[in-house]
N, C-alpha and C positions, 0 to 999 in steps of 0.2 A: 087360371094362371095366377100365380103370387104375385108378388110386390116386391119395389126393392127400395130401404130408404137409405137415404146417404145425410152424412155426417160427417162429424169432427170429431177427434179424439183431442175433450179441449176447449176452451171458448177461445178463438182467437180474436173474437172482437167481444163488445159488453154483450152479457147474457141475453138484454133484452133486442138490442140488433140480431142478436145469432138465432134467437126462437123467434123473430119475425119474418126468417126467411127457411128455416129447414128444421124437419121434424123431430129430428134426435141431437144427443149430444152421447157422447163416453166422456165421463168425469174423473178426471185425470186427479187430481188433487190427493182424493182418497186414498192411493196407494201413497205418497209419501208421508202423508199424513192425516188421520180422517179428521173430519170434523164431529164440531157436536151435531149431537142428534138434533137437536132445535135447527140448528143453523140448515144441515139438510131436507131439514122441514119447510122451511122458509122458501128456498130455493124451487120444490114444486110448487107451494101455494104460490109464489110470483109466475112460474113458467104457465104459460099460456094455455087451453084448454085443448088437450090431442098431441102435447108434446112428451116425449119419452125419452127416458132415461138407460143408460148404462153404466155402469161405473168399474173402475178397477179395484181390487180387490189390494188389503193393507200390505204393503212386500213385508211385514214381518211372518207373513204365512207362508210365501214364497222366495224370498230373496234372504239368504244370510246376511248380519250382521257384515261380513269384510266389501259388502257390497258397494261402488263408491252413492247409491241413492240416500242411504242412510246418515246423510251430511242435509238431508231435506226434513230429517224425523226433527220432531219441537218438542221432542217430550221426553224424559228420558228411558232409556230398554229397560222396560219391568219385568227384568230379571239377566240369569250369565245368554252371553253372544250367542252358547250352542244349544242354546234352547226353542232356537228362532231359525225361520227359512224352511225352504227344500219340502215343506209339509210334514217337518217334524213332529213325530206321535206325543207331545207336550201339552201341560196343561198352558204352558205361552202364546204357542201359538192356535189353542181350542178356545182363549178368554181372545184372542187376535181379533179370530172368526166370530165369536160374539159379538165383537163391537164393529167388525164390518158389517156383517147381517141388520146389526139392529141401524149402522146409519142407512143400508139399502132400503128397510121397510120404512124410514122416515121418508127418503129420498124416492120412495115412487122407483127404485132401479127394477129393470123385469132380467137384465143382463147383471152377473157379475163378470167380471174376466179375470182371469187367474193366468196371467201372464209369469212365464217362466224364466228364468236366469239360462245362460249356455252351460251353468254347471250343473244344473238340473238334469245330470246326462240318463240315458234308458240304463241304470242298472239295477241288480237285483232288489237292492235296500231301497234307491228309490221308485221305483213299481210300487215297493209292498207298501212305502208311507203312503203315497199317491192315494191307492186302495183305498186303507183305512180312513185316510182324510176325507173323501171324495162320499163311501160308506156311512160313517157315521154323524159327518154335517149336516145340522137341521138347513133345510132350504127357504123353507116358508115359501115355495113355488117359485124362489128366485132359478133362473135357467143360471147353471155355470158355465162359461165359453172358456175351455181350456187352450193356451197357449202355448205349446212346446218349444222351446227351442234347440240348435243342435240336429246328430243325427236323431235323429230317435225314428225308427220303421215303422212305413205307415200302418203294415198289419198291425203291428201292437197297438199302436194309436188308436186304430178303429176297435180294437178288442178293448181297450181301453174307453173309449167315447161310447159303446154301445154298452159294457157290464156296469159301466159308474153315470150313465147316463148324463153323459156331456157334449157340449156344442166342441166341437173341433174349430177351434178359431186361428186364423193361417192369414197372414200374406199371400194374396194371391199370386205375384208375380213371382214367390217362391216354392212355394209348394201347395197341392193337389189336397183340398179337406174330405173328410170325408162327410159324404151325404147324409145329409140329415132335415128334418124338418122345418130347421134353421140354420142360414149359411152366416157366417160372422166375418169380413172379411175386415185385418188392418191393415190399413196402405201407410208401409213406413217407408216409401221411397225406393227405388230402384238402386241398391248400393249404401244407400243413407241419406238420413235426414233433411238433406238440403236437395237433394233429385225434387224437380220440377217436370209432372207427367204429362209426355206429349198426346197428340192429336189420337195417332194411333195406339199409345198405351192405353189410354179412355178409353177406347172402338174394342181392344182386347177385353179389357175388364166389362165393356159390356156383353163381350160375347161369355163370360165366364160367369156373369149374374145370369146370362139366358140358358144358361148349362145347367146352374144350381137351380132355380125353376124348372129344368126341365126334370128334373135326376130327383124332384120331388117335395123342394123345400116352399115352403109359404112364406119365406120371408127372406130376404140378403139383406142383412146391413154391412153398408158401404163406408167405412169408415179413416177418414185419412188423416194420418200422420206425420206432415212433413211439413217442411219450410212456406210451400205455398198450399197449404190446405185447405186456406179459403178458396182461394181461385180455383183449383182443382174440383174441389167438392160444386164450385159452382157453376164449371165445366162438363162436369158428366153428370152433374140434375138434367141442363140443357142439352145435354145428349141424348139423355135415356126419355126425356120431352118429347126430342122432335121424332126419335125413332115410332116406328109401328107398333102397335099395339099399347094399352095400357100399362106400364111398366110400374111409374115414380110412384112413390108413397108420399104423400103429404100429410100434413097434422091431421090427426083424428082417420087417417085413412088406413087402418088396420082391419088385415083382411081378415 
């Protein structure tokens, strides 16, 4: 049986309270703006011995320019607006990927996420960019957790997740990922951002990490994004505790 670790998308408290008590974090920053490479250097040499990294991926690779996140970028667009987002075939958005790569290999990240915009919709031009971004990006064995959002069908998704060799990373409480060797789940709340997850959403989402172990994955990360995400994440640690069997993942506990 796998493991499953839970986290935050996020420090909501300081770093070093947040890696005293749970194993992962997903590093939000990175997408509106990366850091220097030193700086996410820094960041694992302080983080404690067994803790693991995820991080999102820069939205100039995936979010255009009219995007309102782009009031968070500190630097200016090096270069025109439609050279940017959607995974345009640009040498903008290939020097983008350069520089998220090289802060992931500073950063210890094993997770990128490439979290999607809703106008990221399944058409033909975007499949084809998707492809070749997906193709011919160096990884340096970083795992990508692709984010869809919108309709986009799950066959093509999984045609997609298994030809480009990508994690399917979903909200669980909205849609069905597809099986893989790693389940990536974001908890952005039931509705949005400020939903507070009861008793029984927990007991579901544990029944949905015992599915993704069961269906073959070595790994769920649990990862929540919402109003109360500390308490949440420190609700279903102690869920997934007292329940049967060896489930949590703690520091250093990678199976």
């Amino acid at each position: 049986m796998g493991r499953v670790l839970v986290g935050c998308c996020g420090f909501p408290v300081a770093r070093a309270r947040y890696q005293a008590e749970f194993p992962v974090v997903e590093v939000q920053q990175t997408f509106y703006q990366l850091p220097r490479p030193g700086t996410a250097r820094r960041w694992r040499e302080e983080a404690p011995p067994g803790f693991r990294f995820a991080m999102k991926a820069w939205q100039l690779i995936t979010h255009p320019p009219s995007s309102p996140t782009y009031r968070r970028l500190r630097e200016p667009l090096p270069g025109p607006p439609d050279a940017f987002g959607w995974f345009r075939p640009t040498a903008e958005v290939r020097e983008a990927w350069r520089r998220t790569l090289e802060v992931a290999r500073e950063l210890g990240a094993e997770v990128v996420v490439l979290q999607c915009p809703a106008s990221f919709t399944p058409t033909d031009p975007h499949v084809a960019d998707l492809r070749a971004f997906c193709s011919a990006a160096p990884r340096d064995g970083v795992v990508l957790a692709w984010e869809p959002r919108g309709a986009w069908p799950l066959r093509l998704v999984e045609e997609l997740c298994r030809e480009l060799d990508l994690v399917h990373c979903v909200d669980p409480f909205v849609a069905r990922e597809v099986p893989g060797p790693l389940a990536y789940y974001r908890l952005h709340g039931k509705g949005g951002y400020r939903y507070r997850y009861t008793d029984d959403d927990l007991a579901e989402l544990r029944r949905r990490c015992l599915a993704a172990l069961g269906a073959g994955a070595r790994e769920v990360w649990a990862m929540f994004n919402n109003v109360s995400m500390l308490e949440d994440a420190r609700r279903f640690r102690a869920l997934l505790a007292a329940g049967p069997g060896d489930l949590l993942a703690e520091r250093g506990g990678r199976s």
